[in-house]
C-alpha positions as CSV (number, residue, x, y, z in Angstrom):
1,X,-9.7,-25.9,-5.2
2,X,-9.8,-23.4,-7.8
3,X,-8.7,-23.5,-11.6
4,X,-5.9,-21.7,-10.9
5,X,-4.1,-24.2,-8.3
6,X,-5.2,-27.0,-10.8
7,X,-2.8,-25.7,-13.3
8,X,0.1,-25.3,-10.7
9,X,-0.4,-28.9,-10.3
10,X,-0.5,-29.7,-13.4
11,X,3.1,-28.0,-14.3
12,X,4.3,-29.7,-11.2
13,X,2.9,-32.9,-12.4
14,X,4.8,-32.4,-16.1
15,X,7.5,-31.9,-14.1
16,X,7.8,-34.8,-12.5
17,X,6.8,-36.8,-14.9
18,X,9.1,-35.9,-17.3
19,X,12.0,-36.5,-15.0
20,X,11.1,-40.2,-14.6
21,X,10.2,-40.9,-18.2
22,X,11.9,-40.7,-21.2
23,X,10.1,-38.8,-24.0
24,X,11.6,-36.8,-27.0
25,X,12.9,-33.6,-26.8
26,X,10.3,-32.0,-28.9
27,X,7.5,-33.6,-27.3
28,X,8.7,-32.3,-23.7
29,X,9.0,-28.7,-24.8
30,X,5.4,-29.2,-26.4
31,X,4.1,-29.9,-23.3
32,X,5.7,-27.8,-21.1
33,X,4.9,-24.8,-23.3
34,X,0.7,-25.9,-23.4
35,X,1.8,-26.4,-19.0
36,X,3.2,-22.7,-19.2
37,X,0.3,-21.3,-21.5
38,X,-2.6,-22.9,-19.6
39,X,-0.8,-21.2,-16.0
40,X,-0.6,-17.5,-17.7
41,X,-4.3,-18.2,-19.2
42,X,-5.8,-18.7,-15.3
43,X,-3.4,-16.3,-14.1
44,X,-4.1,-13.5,-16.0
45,X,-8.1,-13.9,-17.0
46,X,-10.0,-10.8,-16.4
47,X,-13.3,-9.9,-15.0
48,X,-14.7,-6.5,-15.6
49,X,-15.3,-3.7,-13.0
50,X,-17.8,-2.0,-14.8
51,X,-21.0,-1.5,-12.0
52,X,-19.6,-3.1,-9.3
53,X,-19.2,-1.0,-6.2
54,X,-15.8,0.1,-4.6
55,X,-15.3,1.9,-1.2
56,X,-11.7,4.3,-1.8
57,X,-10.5,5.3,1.6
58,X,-7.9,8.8,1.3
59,X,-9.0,10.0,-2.4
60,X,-8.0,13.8,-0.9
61,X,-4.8,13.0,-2.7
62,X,-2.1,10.8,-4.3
63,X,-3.2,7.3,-5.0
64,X,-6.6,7.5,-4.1
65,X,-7.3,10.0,-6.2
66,X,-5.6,8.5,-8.9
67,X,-7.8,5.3,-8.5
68,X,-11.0,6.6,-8.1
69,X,-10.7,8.5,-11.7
70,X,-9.6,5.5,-13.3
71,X,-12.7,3.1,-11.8
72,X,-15.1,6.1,-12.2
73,X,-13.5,6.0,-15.9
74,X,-14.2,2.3,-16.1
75,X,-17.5,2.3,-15.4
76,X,-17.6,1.4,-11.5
77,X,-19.5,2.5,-8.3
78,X,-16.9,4.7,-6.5
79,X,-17.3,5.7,-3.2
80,X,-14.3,8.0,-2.5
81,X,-13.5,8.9,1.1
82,X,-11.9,12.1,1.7
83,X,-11.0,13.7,4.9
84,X,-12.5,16.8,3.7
85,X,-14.8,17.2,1.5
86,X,-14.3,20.6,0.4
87,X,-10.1,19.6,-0.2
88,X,-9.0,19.9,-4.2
89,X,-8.7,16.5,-4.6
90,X,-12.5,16.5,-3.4
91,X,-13.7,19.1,-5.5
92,X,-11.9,17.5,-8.8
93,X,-14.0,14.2,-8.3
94,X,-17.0,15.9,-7.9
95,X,-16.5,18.3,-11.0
96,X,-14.4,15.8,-13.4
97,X,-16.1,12.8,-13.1
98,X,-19.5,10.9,-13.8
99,X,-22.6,10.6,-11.5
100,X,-21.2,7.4,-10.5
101,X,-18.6,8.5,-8.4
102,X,-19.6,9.4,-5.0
103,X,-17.3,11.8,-2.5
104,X,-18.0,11.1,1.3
105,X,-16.5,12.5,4.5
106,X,-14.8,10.4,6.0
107,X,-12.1,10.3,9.1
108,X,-10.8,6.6,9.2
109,X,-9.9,7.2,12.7
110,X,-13.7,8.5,13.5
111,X,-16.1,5.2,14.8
112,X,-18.9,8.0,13.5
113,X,-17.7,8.7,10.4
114,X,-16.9,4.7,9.3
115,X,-20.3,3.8,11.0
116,X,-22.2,6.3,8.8
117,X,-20.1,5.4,6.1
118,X,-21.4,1.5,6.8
119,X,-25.0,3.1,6.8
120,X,-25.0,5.0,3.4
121,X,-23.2,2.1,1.9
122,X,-25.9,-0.3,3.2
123,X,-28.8,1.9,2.2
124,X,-27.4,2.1,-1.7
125,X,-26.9,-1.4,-1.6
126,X,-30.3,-2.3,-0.8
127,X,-32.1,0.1,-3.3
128,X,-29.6,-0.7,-6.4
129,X,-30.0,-4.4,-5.8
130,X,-25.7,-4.5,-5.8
131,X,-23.3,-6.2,-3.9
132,X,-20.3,-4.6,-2.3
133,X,-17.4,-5.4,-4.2
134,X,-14.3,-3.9,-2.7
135,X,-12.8,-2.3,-0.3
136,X,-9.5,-0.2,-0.6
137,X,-7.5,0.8,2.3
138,X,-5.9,3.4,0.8
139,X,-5.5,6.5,3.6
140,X,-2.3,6.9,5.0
141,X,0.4,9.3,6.8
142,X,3.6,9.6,6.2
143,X,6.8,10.3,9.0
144,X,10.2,11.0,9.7
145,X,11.6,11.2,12.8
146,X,13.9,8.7,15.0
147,X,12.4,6.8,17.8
148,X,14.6,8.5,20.8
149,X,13.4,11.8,20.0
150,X,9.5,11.4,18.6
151,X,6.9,11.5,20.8
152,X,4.2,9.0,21.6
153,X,1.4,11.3,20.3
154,X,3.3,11.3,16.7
155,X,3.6,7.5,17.0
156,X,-0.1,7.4,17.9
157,X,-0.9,9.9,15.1
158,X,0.6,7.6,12.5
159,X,-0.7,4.3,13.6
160,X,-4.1,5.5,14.5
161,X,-4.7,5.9,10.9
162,X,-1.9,3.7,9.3
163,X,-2.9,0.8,11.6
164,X,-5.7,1.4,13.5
165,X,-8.0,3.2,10.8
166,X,-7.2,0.0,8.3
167,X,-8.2,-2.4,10.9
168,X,-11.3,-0.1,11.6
169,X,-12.7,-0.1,8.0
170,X,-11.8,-3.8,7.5
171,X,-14.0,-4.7,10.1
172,X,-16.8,-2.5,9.2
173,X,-17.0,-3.9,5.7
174,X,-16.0,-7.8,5.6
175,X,-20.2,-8.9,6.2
176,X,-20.5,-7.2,3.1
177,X,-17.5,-8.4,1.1
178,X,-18.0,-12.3,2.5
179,X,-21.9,-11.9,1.4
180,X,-20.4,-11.1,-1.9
181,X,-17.3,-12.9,-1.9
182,X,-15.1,-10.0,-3.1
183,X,-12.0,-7.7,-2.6
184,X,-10.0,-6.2,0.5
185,X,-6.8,-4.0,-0.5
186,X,-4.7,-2.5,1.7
187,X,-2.4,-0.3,0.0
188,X,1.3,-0.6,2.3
189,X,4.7,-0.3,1.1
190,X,7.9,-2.0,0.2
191,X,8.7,-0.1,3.7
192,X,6.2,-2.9,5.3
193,X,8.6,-5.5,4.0
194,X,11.7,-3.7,5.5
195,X,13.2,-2.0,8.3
196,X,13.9,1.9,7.5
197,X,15.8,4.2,10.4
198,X,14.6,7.6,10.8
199,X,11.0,6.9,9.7
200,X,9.8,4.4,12.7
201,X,6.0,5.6,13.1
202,X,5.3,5.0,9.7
203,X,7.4,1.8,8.8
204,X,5.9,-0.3,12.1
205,X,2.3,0.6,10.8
206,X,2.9,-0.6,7.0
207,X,4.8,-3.4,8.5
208,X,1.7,-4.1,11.0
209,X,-0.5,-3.8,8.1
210,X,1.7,-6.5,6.2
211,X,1.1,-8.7,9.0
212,X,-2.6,-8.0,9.1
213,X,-3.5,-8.8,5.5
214,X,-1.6,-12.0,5.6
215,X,-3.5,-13.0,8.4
216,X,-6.8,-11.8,6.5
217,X,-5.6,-13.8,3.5
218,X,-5.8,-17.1,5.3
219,X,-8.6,-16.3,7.9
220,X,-11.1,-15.4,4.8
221,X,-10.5,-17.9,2.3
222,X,-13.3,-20.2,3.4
223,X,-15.2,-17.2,2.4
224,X,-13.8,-17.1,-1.2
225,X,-12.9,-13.2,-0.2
226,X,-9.6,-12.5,-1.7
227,X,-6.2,-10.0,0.4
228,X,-4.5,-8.8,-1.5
229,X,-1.6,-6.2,-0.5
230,X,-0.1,-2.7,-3.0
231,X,2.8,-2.4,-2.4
232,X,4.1,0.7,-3.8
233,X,7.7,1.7,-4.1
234,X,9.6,5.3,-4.5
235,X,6.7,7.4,-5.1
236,X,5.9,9.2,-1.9
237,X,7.6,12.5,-3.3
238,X,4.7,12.1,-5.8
239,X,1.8,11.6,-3.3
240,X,1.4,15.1,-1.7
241,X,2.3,12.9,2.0
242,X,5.9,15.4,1.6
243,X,5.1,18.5,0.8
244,X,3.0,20.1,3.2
245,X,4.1,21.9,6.0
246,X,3.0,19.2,8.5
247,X,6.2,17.5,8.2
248,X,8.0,20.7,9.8
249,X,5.3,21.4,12.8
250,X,6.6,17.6,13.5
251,X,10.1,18.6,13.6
252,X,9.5,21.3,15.9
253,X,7.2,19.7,18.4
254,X,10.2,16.8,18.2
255,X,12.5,19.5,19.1
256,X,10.7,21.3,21.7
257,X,9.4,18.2,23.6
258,X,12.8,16.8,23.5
259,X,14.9,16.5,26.7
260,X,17.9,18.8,27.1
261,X,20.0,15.5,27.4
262,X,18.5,14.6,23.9
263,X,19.1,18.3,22.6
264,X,22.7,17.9,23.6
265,X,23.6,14.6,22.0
266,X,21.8,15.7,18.8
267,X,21.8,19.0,18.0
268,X,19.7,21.2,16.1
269,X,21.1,21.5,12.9
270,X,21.1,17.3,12.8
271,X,17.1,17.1,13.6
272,X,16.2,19.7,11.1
273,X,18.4,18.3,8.6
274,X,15.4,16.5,7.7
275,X,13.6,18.8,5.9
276,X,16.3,19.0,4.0
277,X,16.6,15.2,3.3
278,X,12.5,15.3,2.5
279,X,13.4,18.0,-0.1
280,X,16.0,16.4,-1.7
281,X,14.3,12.6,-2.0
282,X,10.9,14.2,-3.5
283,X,12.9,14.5,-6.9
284,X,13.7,11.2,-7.3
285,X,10.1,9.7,-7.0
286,X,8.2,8.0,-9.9
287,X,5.6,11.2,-10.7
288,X,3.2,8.1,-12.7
289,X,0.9,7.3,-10.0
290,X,-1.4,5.3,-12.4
291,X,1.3,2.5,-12.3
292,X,0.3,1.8,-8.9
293,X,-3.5,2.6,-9.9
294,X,-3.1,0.6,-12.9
295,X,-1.7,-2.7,-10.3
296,X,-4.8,-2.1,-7.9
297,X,-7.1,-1.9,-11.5
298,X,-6.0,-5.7,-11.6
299,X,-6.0,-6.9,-8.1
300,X,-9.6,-5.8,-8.4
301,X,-10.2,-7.7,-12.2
302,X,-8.0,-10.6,-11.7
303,X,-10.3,-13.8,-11.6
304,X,-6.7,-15.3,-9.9
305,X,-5.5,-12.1,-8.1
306,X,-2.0,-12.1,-6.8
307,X,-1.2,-11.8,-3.1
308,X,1.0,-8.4,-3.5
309,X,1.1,-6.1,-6.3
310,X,5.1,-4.7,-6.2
311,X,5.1,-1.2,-7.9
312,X,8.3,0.5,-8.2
313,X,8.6,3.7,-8.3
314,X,11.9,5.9,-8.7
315,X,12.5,8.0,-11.3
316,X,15.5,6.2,-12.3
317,X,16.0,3.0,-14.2
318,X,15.6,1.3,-10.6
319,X,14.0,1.7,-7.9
320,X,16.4,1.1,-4.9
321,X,13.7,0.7,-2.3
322,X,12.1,-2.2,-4.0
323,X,15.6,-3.5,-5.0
324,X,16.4,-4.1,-1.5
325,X,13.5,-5.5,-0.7
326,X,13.8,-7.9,-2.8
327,X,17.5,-8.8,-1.8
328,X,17.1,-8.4,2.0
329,X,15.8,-11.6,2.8
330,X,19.1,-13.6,0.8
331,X,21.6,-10.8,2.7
332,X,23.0,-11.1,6.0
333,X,21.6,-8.7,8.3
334,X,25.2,-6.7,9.2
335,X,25.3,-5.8,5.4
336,X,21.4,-4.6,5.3
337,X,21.9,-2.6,8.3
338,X,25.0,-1.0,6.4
339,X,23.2,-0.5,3.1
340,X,19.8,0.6,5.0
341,X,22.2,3.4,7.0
342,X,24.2,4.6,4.0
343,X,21.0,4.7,2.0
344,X,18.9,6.9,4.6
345,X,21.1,9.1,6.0
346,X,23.2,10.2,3.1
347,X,24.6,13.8,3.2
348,X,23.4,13.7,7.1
349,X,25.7,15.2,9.4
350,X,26.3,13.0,12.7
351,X,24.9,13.7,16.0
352,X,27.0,16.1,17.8
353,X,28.0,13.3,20.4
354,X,27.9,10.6,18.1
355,X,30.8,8.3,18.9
356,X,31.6,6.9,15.5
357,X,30.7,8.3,12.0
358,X,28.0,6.5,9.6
């Protein structure tokens, strides 16, 4: 049992105790304050990241990025996957920061590429006399679409590196982070906590992923290896995973592959509407992404880590996506389908043979 779990008990045991004996006022908050002070003092020691070694999966861009300059600016051993190697995001690691940080190729949804990745990682490891320290699922896609009218290939797209590309670089790297009893992060979403329509592919994975890290969590703690989930709110506008042209080529293979039936009920001018939706949200996100690097920085120097690190995002005084996630599981369901529905589809038009309005 570790330090931290001792001084839950022991706030627990104040607790009780001083609801079965009588003790002056003074004395009680005394004791519940040296409780309260001895709880923050485990929860929030710090070790220091300085040299230890870090595998970043998806530094192309967004988040990965982001956290690979601030560990490279700590001191660590960054390892920062890209997809491509020649990308911008690549070539600004490899020109902006120190000798430390290390850009490698690497497809999540290649066995070749993760193997080699293993190899290159094993080989430093050996010859610096270091330990892995963590690894942080970080490389995503992003989607929009509803379920009637998307594909399998786009589902497959998203969870073979949502999903499948997570699970693939966890299981390459836990004999190295049980031999040194260190970090796993996989980087989700609030959306892995709730249900969003008209972005299916990519909610199920982070939502999967969810799933799979609480498992993780349990399965590894005989092995003092600590899961730990980011969970990042509104910032996706932020990220880059909006603005390329990707998320039109998606629209259009929707529409194209699409049954006449589906066509019909639909309509054009309702599926493409999206792209109009995408343009409109990317204002509102949080353009900080070193508040969610900042939340990792922790999960990573934490001697007590937390099991989720919430970020919100938003660029308003809220951030409505973590604010229902939050809510949703005190709600009945009827009112978070209605809030979900206003929320995604506003300034949607219906579906041409839609039977009732939204």
């Amino acid at each position: 049992m570790d330090y931290f779990s001792n001084a839950y008990f022991l706030l627990i045991g104040f607790v009780l105790l001083s609801s079965t004996v009588v003790m002056p006022y003074s004395v009680s908050l005394s004791l519940l304050a040296i409780c309260f002070s001895v709880l923050y003092y485990f929860k929030e020691k710090k070790s220091t990241i300085k040299d230890k070694v870090v595998i970043i999966t998806g530094c192309d861009s967004g988040f990965g990025n982001q956290l690979a300059r601030l560990l490279d600016s700590k001191g660590a051993i960054v390892f920062a996957g890209c997809l491509d190697e020649k990308s911008k995001g690549a070539l600004d690691l490899k020109m902006h920061c120190t000798e430390n940080l290390r850009v490698v190729k690497l497809n999540i949804t290649l066995d070749e590429d993760v193997i080699n990745l293993c190899k290159i990682i094993e080989s430093f490891l050996i010859k610096s006399s270091k330990e892995l320290w963590a690894l942080v699922n970080n490389a995503g896609l992003n989607f929009l679409g509803e379920v009637e009218w998307t594909p399998l290939q786009l589902f497959e797209k998203v969870l073979n590196v949502n999903m499948y590309g997570t699970i693939r670089m966890s299981k390459a790297f836990l004999p190295f982070l049980r031999k040194s009893q260190g970090r796993l992060i996989n980087v989700t979403s609030v959306k892995g906590r709730l249900s969003y329509p008209a972005n299916g592919p990519y909610t199920m994975s982070k939502h999967a992923i969810t799933t799979f890290t609480d498992q993780l969590r349990m399965e590894l703690k005989p092995f003092n290896v600590k899961v730990i989930l980011a969970e990042p709110g509104n910032f996706g506008g932020s990220t880059g995973m909006l603005l390329n042209n990707e998320r039109e080529r998606e629209l259009e293979i929707m529409w194209e592959s699409s049954s006449d039936d589906v066509k019909e009920t639909y309509g054009k001018e309702y599926i493409f509407h999206y792209l109009k939706a995408i343009k409109n949200s990317i204002p509102t996100a949080n353009k900080d992404l070193n508040l969610v690097s900042m939340d990792i920085l922790k999960a990573l120097t934490a001697v007590h880590p937390y099991v989720r690190y919430t970020t919100g995002g938003s660029c308003f005084f809220y951030d409505y996506d973590k604010l229902l996630m939050n809510v949703s599981p005190y709600l009945p369901t009827v009112l978070i389908d209605y809030l979900m529905t206003k929320y995604c589809y506003a300034g949607f038009p219906n579906p041409i043979k839609a039977l009732k309005i939204r």
